[in-house]
N, C-alpha and C positions, 0 to 999 in steps of 0.2 A: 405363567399367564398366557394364555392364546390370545393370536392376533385380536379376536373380536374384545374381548374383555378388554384387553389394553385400548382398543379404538371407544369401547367406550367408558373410559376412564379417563381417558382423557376429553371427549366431548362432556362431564360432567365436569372437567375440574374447570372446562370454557366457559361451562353456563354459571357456574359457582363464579368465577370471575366478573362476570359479566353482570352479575345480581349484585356482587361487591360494591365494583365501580359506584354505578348509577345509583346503589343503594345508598353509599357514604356518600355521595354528591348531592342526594334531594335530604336526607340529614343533616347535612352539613348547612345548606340554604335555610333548612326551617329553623337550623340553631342560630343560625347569625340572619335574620332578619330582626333581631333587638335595637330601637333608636337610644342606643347611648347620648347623650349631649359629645357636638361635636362641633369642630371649632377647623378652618383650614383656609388657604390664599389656593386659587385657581388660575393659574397661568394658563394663558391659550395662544397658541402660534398657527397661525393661517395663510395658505398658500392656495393659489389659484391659478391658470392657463388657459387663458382661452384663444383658440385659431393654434395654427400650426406654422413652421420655419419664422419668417420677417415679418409675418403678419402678427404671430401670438402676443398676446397683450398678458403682463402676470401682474400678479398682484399678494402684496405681502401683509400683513396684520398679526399686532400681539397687543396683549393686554392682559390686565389680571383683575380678581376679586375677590375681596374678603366671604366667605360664607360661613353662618353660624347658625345653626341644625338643632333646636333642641324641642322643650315641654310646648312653646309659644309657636313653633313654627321655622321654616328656612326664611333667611334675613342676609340677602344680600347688601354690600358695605361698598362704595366706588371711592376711593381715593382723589383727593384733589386735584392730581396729576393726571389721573385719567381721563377726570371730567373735564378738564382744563385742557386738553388734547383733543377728544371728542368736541367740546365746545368750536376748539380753532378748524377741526377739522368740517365740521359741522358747517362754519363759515364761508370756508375754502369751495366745498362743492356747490354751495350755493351760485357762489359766483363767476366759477368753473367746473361743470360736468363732469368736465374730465381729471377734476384732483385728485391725488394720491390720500386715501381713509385708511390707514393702517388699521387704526386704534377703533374706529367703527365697523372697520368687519370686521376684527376680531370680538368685539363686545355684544357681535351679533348672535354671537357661541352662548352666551349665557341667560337663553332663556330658560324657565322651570323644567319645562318637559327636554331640556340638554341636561342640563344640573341634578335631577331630582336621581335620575337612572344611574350618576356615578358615589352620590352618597346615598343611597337605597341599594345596594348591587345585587343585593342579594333576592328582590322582589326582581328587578331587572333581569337575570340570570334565567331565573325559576321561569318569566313569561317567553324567555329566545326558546326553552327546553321542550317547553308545550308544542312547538310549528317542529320538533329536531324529533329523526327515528333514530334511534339505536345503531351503532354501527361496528365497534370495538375497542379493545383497552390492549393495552401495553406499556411497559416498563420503558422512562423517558426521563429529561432531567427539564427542568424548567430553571433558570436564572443561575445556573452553575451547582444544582443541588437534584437529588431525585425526585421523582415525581411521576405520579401517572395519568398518560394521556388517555382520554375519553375520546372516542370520533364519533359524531354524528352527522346523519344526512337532513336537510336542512329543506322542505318544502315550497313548491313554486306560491304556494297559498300563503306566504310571509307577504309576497305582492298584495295589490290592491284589483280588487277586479277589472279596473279601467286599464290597469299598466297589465295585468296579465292577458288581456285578449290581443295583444300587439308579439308578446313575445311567443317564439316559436321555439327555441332550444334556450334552457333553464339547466343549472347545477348549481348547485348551495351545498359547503362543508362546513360543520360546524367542530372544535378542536378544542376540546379543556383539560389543562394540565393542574391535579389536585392534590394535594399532599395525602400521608397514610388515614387522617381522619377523616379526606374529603372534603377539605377545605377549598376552595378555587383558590389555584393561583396566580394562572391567569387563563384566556379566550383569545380566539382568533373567528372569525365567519367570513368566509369568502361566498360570493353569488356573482355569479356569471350568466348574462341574458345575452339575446341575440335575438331580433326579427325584424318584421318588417309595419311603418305603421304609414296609413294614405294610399295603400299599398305603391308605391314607390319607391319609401326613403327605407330604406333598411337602415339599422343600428346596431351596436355593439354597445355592452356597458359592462363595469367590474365594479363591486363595492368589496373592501374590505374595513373591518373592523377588530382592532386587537387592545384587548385590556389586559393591566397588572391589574392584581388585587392586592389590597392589604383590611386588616382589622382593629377596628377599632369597641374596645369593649366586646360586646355580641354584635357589633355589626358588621358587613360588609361593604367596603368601599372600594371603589375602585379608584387606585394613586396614578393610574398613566394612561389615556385613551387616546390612540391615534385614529382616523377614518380616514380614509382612501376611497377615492371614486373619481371615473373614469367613463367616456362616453362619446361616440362618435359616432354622426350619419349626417346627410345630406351635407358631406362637403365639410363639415364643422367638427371640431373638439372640443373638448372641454373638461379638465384635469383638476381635482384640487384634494389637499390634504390639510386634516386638522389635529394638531397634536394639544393634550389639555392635560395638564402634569398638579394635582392633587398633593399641596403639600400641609400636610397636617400640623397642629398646632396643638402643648400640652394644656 
């Protein structure tokens, strides 16, 4: 075989890769968006920092929630314990500003449009893929088993028009590791902004976001979502992480 022939034999067996990947990927999303009836408690742990050295002020929060997903709709269930915490806590800040709300910032986490994207995943998934190009595939292991990794690059246009006319340097990675049918098994999407807004206060900011997947029936769910975000200009910070652990029920 001469040089050329081999050079392109191997750029076709790249593009053949490369049709696989994405191929068994958007397969895989249109096979598992089925709403099985589905049943699971939602735990949320919440963490916050704001200001920097002896000034930062943190702030902690957990809570959980029954949700049940079927023919009638999502039906969120709060436990007497929680409510009966939120209640005291509820009290607390009234009468001091400054109380400690575990259990109300964490049940701040479970609005619809939080909730809906980790038991639909697979509709969530499909809409990150739409803003994501094409980037490359490779042989990788996800949770101690094989798997292959998908890289995409991730659009300044995922912003809002308002937040993108402030930012000056922008990069977004978007990372799916999928098993051989193309199943997700899990995501990662890091964005990184940087500019300046008033034009005085410049900024810096980092989001990240990383899901496990698992399935249920035809669907896809996501069982672990942590969010990372990060943010600093005029002098100020501000740090917080949310971990939301999806435990499913038969």
């Amino acid at each position: 075989m001469t040089v050329l022939a081999a050079a392109l034999a191997q750029a076709l067996c790249c593009q053949a890769a490369r049709a696989d990947g994405l191929a068994d990927l958007k397969s895989a999303l249109t096979r598992l968006q089925e709403q099985a009836p589905l049943k699971a408690t939602l735990d949320t742990k919440t963490w916050r920092r704001l200001g920097e050295g002896n000034d930062a002020e943190e702030t902690h929060g957990q809570a959980s929630v029954a949700i049940e997903d079927g023919a009638r709709g999502m039906h969120l269930a709060y436990g007497k314990d929680i409510l009966a915490r939120m209640d005291a806590e509820s009290l607390a800040q009234a009468r001091n500003p400054n109380a400690r709300t575990p259990t109300l910032n964490a049940a701040r986490e479970f609005s619809p449009n939080d909730l809906r994207p980790m038991i639909s995943a697979a509709s969530s998934l499909s809409r990150v893929l739409e803003k994501a190009a094409w980037k490359a595939e490779q042989a990788d292991t996800c949770q101690g088993k094989p798997a292959r990794l998908l890289t995409f690059d991730v659009a300044i246009d995922t912003l809002s028009d308002r937040d993108r006319k402030y930012v000056k340097e922008y990069e977004g990675h978007l990372y799916v590791w999928i098993a051989d049918d193309g199943t997700p098994l899990a995501s990662r999407m890091i964005q990184n902004e940087s500019g300046r807004a008033f034009i005085v206060i410049r900024f810096e900011a980092r989001q990240e976001e990383q899901h496990v997947y698992g399935v249920v029936g035809d669907r896809l769910v996501t069982v672990r979502k942590e969010s990372y975000n990060r943010a600093s200009g005029a002098g100020e910070r501000d740090e917080s992480r949310v971990v939301k652990t999806l435990q499913l029920q038969s």
